[in-house]
N, C-alpha and C positions, 0 to 999 in steps of 0.2 A: 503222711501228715500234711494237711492244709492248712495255710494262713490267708484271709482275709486281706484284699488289697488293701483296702481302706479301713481306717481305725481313728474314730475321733479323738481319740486319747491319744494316741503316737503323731497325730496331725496339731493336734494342741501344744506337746509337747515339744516338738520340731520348730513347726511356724511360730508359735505363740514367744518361743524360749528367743527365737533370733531376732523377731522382731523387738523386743525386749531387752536384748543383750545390745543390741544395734545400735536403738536409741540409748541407755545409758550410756553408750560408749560415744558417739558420734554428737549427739544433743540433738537437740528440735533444730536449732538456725542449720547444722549440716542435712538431716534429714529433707528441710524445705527446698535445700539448694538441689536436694539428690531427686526429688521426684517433679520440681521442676528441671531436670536436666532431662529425666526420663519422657516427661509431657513432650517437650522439645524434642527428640529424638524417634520418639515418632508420631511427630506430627511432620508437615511437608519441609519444615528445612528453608534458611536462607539459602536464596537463590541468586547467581552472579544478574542473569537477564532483566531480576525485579531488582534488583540496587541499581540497576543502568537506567531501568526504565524511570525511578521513584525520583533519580537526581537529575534523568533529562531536564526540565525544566528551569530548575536554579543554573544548572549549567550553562544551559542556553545564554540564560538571563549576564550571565558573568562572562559570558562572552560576548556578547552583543555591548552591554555598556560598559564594562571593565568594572574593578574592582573598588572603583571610587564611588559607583552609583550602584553596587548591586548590595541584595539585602543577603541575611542568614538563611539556608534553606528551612524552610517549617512542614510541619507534618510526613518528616521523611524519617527512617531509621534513626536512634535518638544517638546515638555515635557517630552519623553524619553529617546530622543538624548540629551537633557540637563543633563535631571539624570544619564545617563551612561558616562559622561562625567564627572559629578561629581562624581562619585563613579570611576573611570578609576587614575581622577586625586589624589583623598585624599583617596585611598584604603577604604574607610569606606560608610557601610551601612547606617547610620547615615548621611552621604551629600545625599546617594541616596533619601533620606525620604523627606529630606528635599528640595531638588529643587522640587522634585514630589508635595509638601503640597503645594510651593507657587504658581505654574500652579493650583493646586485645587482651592487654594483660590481666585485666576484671574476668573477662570470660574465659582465657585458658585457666586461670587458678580457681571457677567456679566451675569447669568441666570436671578438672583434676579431685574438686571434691567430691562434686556427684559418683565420679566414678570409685574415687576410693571410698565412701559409703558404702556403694554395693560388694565392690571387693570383701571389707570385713564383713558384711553379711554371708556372703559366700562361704572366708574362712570359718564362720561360726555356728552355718548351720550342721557340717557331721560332729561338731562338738555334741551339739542339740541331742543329736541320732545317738550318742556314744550315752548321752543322760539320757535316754530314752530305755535301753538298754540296764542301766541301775536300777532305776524307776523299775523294769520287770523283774531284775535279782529280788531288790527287797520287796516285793509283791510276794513271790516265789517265799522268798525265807519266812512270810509271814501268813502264809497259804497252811492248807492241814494239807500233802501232797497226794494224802490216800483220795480225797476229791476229785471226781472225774473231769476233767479237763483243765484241772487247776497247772498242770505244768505246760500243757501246750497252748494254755490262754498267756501262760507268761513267757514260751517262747515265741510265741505270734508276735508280743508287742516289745519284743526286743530285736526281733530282727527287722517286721514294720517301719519303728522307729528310723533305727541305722540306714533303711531305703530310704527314708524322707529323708533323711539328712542329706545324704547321698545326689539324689534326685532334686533336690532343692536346689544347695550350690551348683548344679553343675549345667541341669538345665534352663536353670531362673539366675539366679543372682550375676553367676558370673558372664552368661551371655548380655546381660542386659549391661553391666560393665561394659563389654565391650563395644556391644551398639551406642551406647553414649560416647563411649571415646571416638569412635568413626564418626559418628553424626557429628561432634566438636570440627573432626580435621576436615569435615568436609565444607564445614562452617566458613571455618579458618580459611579455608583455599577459597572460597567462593567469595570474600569481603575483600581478601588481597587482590583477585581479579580488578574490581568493583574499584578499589583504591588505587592500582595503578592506571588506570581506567578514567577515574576523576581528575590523579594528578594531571596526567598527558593531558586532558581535557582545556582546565584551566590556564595549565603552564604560559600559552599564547597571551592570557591576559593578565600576565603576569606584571608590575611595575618595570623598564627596562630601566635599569642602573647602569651610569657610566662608570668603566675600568678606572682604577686609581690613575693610571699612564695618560688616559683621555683626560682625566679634569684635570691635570699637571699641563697636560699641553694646549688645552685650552685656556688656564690661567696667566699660559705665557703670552699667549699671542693676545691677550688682555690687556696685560702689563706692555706689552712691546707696543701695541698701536697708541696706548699711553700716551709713552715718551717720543713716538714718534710725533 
């Protein structure tokens, strides 16, 4: 007995049910985040050398005149024209960290969707297979069985089905899961580079502040040549 690799009906059945199940389950706004994380993931990737390269110049600039005369970086990565913006505005390393952590925390919680998107599509497509599979029982029970081919056209698209299912999640759904989560950490590791890299940068043109001990003792010898 032969079955037929491909089967529109067990393909419809499979593909059509999960993608369908997916989106009711996940909604459009996770779907959009899930196949922009996919775009992302393979396409080239943030890169440590291009964030070096994009910020040399404001760098520069914030070194050369310090932090009194230098401007917001523009046209760079939009999480580091924020950071440098807050660091421009409040002199302090400390807003730089921090505008940078809340753009991290926007994109590891928009990775963590993308990828669990794909996940439940994964766990949903041998469901698919498993309905693919009833779909030919009640075919079968509603078949005259003395018809020639009528029982091996409804074992064809029940075991069909159950490969797609099969073959779906395991070659599609959930490898692509996992390439988004790699392509996220290797994101992640590549912006950290990039930020430690900036901090150390600017740090030199930093405001230097006197220790609490220094203006004490400079207020005395104030006071003292006073009264002297």
């Amino acid at each position: 007995m032969q079955f037929p690799l491909f089967d529109p009906t067990a393909a419809l059945i499979v593909a059509g049910g999960t993608l369908l199940a997916t989106v009711l389950r996940c909604g459009p706004g996770e779907i959009a985040i899930a196949l922009h994380g996919l775009k992302a993931a393979l396409g080239r990737g943030y890169r440590a050398d291009d964030g070096k390269a994009e910020l040399a110049a404001p760098v520069r600039a914030i070194r050369e005149d310090g932090l009194l005369r230098a401007r917001p970086a523009d046209h760079v990565d939009p999480a580091f024209a924020e950071a440098t913006e807050a660091l421009v505005h409040d002199r302090s390393l400390a807003s730089l960290q921090a505008a940078l952590e809340k753009h991290k925390v926007r994109r590891v919680a928009e990775a963590e969707t993308a990828v669990g998107v794909f996940v439940q599509a994964a766990e949903l497509a041998p469901v698919f297979g498993m309905a693919g599979t009833l779909v030919a029982l009640s075919r079968l029970a509603a078949t005259d069985l003395s018809a020639e081919g009528a029982i091996t056209a409804a074992i064809a698209l029940s075991v069909v089905t159950t490969l797609y299912g099969i073959l779906l999640a395991n070659l599609l759904l959930a490898p692509i899961a996992r390439l988004i989560e790699r392509a996220a950490a290797r994101e992640e590791a590549a912006r950290q580079e990039v930020v430690d890299w900036l901090a150390a940068q600017v740090a030199q043109a930093m405001p230097r502040r006197k220790s609490v001990s220094a203006q004490h003792h400079a207020l005395e010898q104030a006071y003292g040549s006073e009264a002297a």
